[in-house]
C-alpha positions as CSV (number, residue, x, y, z in Angstrom):
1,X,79.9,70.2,75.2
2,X,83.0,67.7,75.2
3,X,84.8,70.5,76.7
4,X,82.7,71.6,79.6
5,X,84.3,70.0,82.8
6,X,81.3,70.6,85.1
7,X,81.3,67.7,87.7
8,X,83.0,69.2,90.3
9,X,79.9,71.7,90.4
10,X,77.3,69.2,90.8
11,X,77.6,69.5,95.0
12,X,76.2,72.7,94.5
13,X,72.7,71.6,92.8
14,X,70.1,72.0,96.1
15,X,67.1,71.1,94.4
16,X,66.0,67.3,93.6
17,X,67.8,65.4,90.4
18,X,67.2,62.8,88.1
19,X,69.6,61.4,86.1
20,X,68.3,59.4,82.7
21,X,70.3,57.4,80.6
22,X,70.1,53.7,78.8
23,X,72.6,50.8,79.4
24,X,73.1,50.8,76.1
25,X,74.7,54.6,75.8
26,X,77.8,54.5,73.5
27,X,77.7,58.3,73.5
28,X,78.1,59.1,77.1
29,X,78.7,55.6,78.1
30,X,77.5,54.5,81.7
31,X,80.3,54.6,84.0
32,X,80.1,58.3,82.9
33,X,76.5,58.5,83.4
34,X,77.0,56.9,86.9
35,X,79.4,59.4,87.7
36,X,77.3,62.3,87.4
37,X,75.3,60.5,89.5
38,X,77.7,59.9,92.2
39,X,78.6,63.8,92.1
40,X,75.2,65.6,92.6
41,X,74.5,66.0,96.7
42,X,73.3,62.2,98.1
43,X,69.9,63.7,99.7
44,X,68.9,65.1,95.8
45,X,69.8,62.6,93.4
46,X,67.8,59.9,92.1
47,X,68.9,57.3,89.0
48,X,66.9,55.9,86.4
49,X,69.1,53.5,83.6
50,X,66.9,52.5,80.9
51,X,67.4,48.9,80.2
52,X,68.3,47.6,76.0
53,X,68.1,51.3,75.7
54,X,71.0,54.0,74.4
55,X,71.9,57.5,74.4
56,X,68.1,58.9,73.5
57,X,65.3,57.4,76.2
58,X,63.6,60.5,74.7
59,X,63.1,59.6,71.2
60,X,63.4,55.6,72.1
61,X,60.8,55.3,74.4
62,X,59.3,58.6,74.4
63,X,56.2,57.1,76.6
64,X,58.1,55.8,79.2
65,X,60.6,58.6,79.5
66,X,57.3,60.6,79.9
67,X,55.8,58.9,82.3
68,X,59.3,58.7,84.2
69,X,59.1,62.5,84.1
70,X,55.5,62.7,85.3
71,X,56.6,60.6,88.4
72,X,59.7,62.8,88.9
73,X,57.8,66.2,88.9
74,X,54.8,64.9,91.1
């Protein structure tokens, strides 16, 4: 995965986009997350940064990553 360079294709993603991630990321680290962000087209992205939270919202906070998800899709 550290080896995949895929940024530069984000422009091409034409359907809506969230990007997850905590403030608390190590991993990725959030001026990383930020700039996949800042990459996918303006009129599909949308942002949601878990606060006190690191790289797993999913296994962290499993019922408000849900529920993030559930707002997302509808």
């Amino acid at each position: 995965m550290s080896k995949l360079r895929l940024r530069n294709r984000l422009q091409e993603i034409q359907v809506p986009c969230m990007v997850v991630g905590g403030d608390m990321d190590t991993t990725v680290g959030v001026d990383q997350i930020l700039a996949e962000y800042l990459a996918l087209p303006q009129n599909t992205r949308s942002l949601h940064m878990f606060h006190g939270i690191g790289h797993s919202p999913n296994v962290d906070v499993p019922g408000e990553m849900a529920a993030l998800l559930d707002r997302f899709i509808r």
